[in-house]
Backbone as CSV, one residue per row, in Angstrom:
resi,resn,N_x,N_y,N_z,CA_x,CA_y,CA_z,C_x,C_y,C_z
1,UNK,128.514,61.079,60.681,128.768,61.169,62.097,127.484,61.614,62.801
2,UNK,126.868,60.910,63.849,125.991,61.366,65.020,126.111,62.297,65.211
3,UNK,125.173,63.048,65.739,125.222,64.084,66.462,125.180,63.836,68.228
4,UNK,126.085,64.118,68.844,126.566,63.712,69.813,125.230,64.629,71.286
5,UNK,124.484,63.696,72.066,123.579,63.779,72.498,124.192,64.379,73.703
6,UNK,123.699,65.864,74.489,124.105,65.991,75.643,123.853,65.745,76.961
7,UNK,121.953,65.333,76.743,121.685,64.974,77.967,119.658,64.526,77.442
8,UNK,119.143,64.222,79.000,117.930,64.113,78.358,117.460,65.548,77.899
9,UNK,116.359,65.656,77.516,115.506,66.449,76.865,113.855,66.314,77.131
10,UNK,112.969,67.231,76.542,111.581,67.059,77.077,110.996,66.027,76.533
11,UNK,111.678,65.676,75.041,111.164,64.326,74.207,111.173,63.225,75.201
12,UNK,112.401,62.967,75.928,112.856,61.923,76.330,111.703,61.655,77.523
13,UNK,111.325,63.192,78.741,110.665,62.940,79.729,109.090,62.557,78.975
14,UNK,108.484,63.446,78.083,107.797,63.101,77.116,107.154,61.526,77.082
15,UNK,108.098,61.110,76.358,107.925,60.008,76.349,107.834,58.133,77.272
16,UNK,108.377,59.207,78.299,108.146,57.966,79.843,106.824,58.218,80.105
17,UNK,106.363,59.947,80.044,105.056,59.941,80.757,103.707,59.429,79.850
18,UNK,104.213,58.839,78.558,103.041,58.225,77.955,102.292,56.809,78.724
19,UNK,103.568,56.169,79.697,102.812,55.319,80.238,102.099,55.384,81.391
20,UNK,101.727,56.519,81.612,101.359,57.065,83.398,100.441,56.977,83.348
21,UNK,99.236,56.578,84.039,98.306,56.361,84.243,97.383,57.812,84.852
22,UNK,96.439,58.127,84.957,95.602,59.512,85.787,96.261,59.219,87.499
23,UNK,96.509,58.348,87.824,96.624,57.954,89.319,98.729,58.620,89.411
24,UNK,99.065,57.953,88.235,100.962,58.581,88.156,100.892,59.545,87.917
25,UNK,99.895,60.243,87.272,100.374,61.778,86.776,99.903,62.679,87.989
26,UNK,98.963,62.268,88.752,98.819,62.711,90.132,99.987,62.880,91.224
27,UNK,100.189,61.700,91.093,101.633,61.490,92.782,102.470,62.286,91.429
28,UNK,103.249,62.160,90.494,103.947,62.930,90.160,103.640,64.581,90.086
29,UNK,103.203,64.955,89.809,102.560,66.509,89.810,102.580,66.873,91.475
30,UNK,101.851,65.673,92.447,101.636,66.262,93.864,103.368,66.323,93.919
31,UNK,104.241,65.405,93.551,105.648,65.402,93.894,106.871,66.772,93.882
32,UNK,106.483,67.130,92.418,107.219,68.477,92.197,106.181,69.637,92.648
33,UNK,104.870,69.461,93.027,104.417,70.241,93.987,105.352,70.709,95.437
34,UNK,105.580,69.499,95.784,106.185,68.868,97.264,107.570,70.203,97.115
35,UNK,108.135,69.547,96.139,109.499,69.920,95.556,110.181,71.170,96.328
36,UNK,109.480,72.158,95.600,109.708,73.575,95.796,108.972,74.387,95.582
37,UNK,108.871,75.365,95.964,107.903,76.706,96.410,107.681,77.620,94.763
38,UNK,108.857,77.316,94.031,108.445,77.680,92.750,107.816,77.145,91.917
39,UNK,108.114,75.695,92.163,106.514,74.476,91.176,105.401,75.231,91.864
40,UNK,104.798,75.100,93.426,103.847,75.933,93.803,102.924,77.333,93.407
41,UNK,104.567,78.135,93.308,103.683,79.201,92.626,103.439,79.128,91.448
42,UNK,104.294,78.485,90.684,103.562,78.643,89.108,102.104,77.265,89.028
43,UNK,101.733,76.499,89.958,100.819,76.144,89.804,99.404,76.999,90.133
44,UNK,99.819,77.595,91.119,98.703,78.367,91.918,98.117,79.448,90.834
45,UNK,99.312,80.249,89.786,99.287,80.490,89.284,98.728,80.182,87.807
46,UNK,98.611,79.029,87.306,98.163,78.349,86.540,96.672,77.852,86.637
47,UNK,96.610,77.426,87.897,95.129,77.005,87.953,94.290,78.719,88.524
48,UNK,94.741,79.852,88.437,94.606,81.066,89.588,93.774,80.799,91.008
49,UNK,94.603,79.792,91.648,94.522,79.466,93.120,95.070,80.740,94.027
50,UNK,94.056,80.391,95.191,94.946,81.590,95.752,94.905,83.117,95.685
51,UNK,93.994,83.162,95.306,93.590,84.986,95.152,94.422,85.571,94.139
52,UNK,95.561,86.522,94.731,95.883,87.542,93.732,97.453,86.544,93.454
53,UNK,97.226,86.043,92.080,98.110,85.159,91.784,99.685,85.851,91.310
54,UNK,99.533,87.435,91.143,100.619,88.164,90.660,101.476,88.602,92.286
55,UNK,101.151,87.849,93.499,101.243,88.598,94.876,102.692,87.944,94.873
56,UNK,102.932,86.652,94.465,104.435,85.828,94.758,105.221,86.376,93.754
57,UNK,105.098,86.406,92.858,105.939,87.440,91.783,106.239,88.300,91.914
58,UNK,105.755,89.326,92.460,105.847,90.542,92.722,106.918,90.607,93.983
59,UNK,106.574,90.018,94.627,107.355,89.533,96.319,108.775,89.065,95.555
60,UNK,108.840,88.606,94.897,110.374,87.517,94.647,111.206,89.040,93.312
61,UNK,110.062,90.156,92.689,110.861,90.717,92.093,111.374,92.269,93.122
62,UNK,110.268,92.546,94.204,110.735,93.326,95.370,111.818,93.153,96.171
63,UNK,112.189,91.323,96.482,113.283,91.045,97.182,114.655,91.262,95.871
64,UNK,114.553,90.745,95.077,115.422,90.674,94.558,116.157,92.492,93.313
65,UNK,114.702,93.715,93.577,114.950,94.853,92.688,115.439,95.687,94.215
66,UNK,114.584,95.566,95.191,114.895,96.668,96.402,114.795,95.617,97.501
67,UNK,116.467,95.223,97.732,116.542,94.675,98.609,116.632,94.949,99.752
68,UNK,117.268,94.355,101.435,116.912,94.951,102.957,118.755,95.533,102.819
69,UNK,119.545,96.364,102.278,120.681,96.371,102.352,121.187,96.247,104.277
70,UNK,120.303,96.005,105.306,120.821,96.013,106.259,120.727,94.472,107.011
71,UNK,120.314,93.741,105.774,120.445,92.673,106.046,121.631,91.769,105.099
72,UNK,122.447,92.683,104.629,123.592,92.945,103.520,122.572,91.626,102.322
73,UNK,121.663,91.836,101.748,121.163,91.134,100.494,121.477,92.318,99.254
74,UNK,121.791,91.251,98.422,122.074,91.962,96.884,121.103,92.499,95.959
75,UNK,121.388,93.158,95.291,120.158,92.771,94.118,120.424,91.885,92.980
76,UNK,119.214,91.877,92.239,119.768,90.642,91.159,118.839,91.319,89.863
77,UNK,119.017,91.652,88.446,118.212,92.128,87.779,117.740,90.104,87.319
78,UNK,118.587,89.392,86.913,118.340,88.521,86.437,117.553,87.500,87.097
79,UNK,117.673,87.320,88.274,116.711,86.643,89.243,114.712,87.575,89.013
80,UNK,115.079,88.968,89.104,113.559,89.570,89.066,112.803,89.362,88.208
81,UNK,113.873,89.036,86.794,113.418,89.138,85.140,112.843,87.672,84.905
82,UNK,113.482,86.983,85.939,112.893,85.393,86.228,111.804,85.622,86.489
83,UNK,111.032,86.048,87.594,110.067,86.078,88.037,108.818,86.699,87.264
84,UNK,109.184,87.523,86.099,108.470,87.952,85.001,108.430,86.334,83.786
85,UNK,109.615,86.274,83.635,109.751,85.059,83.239,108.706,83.681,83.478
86,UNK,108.759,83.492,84.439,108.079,82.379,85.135,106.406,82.619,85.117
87,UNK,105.971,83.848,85.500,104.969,84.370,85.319,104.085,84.133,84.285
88,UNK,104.980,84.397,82.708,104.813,84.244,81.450,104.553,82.816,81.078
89,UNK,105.527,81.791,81.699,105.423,79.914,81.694,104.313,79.842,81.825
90,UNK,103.815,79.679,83.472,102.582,79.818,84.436,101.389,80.456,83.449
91,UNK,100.949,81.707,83.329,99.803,81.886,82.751,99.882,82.887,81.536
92,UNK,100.862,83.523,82.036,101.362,84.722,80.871,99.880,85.885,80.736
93,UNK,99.079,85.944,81.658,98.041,87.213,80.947,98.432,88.330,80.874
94,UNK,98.235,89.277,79.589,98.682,90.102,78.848,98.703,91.113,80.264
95,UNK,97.649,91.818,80.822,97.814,92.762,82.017,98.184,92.067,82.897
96,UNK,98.884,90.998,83.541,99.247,90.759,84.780,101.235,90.819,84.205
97,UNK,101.440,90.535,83.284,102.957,91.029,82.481,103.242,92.102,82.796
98,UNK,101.929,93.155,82.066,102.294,94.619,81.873,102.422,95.164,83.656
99,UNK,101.337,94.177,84.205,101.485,95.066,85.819,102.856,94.539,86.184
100,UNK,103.553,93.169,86.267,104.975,92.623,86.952,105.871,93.746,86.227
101,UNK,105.871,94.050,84.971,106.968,94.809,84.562,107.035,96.439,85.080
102,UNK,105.542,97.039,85.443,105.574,98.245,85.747,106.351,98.050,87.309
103,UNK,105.991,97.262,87.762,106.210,96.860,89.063,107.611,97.129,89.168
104,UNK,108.275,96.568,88.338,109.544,96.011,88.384,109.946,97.463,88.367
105,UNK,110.001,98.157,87.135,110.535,99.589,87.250,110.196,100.781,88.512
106,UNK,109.018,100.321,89.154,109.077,101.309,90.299,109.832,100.403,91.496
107,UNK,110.073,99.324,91.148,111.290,98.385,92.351,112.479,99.070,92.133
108,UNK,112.841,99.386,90.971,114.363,99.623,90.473,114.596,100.951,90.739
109,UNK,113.723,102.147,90.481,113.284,103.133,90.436,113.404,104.032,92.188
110,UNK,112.769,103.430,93.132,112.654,103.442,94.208,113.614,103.206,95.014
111,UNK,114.105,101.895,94.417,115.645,101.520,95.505,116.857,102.262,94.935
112,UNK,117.000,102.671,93.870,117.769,103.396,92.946,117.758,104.448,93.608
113,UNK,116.460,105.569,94.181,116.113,106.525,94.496,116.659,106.832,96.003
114,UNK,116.577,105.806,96.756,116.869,105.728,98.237,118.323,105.552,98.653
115,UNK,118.743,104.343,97.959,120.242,104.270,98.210,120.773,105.315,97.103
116,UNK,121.072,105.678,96.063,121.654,105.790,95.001,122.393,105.130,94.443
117,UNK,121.868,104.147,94.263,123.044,103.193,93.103,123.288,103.780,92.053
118,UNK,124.664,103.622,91.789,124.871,103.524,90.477,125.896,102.765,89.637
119,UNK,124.973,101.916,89.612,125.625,100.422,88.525,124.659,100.506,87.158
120,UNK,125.454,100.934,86.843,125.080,101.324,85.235,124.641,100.686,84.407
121,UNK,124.393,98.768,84.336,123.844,97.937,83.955,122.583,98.016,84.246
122,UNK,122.327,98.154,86.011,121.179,97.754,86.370,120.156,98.784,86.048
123,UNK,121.004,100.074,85.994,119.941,100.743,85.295,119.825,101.236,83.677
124,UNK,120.437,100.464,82.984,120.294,100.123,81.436,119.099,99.198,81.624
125,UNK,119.481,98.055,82.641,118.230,97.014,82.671,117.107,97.830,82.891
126,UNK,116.633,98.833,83.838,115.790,99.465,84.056,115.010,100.181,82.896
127,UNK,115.475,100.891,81.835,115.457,101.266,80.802,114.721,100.206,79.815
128,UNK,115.597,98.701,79.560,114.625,98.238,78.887,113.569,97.408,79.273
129,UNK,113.384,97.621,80.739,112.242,96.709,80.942,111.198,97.826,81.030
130,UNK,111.490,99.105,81.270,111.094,100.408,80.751,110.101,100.362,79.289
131,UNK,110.775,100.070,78.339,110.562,99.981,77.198,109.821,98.695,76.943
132,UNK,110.372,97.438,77.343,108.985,96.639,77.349,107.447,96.582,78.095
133,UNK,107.867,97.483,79.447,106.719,97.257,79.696,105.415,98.612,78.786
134,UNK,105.784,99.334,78.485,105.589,100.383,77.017,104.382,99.476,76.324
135,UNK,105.634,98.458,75.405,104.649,97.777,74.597,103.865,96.973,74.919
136,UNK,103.989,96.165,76.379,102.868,95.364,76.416,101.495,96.617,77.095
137,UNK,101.896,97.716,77.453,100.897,98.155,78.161,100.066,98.404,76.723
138,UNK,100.581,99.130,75.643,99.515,99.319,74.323,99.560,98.726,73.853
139,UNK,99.852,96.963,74.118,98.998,96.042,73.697,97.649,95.641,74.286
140,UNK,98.099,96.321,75.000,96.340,96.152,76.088,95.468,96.941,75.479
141,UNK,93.978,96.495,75.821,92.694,96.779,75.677,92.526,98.666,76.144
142,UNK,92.122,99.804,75.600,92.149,101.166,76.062,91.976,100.744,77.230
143,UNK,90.622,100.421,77.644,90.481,100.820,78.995,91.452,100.587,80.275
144,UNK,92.169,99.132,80.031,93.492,98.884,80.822,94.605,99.936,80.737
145,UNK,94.994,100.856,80.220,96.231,101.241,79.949,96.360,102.268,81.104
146,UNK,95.177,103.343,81.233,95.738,104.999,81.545,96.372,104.097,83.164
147,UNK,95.630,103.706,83.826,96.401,103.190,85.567,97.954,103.041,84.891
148,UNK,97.921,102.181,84.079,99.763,101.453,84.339,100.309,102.733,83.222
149,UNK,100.052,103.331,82.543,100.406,104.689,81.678,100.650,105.508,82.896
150,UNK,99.626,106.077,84.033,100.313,106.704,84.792,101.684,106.345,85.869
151,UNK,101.314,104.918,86.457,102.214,104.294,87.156,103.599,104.700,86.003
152,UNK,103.891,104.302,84.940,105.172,104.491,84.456,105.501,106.265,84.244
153,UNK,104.981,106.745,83.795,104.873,108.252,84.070,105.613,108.899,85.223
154,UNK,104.915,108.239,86.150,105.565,108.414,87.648,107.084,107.893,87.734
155,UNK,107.610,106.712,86.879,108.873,106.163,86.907,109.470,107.124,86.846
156,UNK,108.955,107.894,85.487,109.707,108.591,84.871,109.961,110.077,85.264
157,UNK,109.103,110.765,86.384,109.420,111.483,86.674,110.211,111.582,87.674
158,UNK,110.237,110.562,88.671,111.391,110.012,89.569,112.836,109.951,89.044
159,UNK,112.696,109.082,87.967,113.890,108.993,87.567,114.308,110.595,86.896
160,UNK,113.430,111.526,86.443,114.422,112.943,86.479,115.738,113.287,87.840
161,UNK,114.933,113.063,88.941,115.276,113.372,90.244,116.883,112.859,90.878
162,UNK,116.459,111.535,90.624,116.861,110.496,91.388,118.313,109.725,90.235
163,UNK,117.964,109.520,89.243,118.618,108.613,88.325,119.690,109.350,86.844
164,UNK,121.179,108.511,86.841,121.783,109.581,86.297,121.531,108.381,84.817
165,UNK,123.138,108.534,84.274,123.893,107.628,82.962,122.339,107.611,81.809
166,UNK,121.704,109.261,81.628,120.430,108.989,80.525,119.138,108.665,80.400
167,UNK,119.046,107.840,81.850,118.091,107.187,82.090,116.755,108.171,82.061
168,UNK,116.424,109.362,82.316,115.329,109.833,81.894,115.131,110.313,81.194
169,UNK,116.160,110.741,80.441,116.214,111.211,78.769,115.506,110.490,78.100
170,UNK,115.884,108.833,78.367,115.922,107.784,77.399,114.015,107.300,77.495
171,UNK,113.860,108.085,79.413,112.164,107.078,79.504,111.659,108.361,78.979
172,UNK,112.051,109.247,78.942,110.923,110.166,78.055,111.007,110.091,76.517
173,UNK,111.957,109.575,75.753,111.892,109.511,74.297,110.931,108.363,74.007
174,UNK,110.953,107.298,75.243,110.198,105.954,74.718,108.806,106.571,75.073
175,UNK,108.586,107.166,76.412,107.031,107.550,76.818,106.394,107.989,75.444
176,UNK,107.030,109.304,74.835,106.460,109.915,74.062,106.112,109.234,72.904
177,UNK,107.212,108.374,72.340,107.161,107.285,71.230,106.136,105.830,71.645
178,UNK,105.839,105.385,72.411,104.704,104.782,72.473,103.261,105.161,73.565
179,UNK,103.150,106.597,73.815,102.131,107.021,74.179,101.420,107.679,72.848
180,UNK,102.522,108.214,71.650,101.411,107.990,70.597,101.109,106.958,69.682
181,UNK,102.175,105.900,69.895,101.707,104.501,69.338,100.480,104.176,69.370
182,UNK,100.623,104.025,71.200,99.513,103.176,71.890,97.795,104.040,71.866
């Protein structure tokens, strides 16, 4: 029995674009340029057009970690984690990760701090993007680390203040556990 096919795949697009010429792969590329604002940024991003190529990422994980609640907008952990996501597609450099993720926790951190949420997911999510951004920071080069080492530091002393369900228990067991890793 076949294995029952669900749809196309990258093989399939793959393989149309073997007949494209430099002139098709142009109008196509300018096309999903055209498209949407997210082909855009991950191109701008890709080629690093545009100055500070981490500025739209950062923007799409601010709207979506600390939103305008008086403009009744939600938050979304999974939409922000996109934008780390996408980041990673686009160019993925090791310190522009570690900066979107520190980012992300003083988004969560901050709006957490102001309103007081407490949805207990979002700040589990907080926690492990907490913890990833940890390891990519001591995957970095010494001299990169102490800036984004202090930036999370600072999470973490906020979150004493501000944040209940563990959450600074939990960023000080990881601080300590990969500040002597790293």
């Amino acid at each position: 029995m076949a294995a029952k096919k669900t749809g196309p795949a990258w093989s399939d697009v793959k393989g149309k674009l073997v007949n494209f010429d430099r002139e098709g792969l142009l109008d196509l590329v300018h096309d999903l340029y055209a498209a949407n604002k997210d082909n855009q940024i991950f191109l701008h991003a890709r080629f690093n057009l545009g100055g500070d190529v981490l500025k739209p990422y950062k923007a799409i994980i601010s709207r979506w970690l600390w939103p305008d609640i008086l403009k009744n907008q939600d938050y979304s952990v999974a939409k922000a984690k996109k934008a780390i996501s996408d980041y990673k597609k686009a160019i993925g450099q090791a310190e522009g990760l570690a900066e979107l993720m520190v980012h992300y926790c003083e988004c969560v951190t901050g709006f957490s701090s102001n309103i007081g949420i407490e949805d207990e997911s979002y700040l589990d999510a907080l926690v492990r993007m907490f913890e990833q951004a940890l390891k990519a920071i001591a995957a970095l080069p010494e001299t990169q680390r102490d800036p984004l080492w202090m930036r999370l530091d600072g999470v973490r002393r906020a979150s004493h203040d501000n944040l209940g369900y563990g959450v600074s228990e939990d960023m000080d067991d990881l601080l300590a556990e990969y500040r002597v890793a790293g």
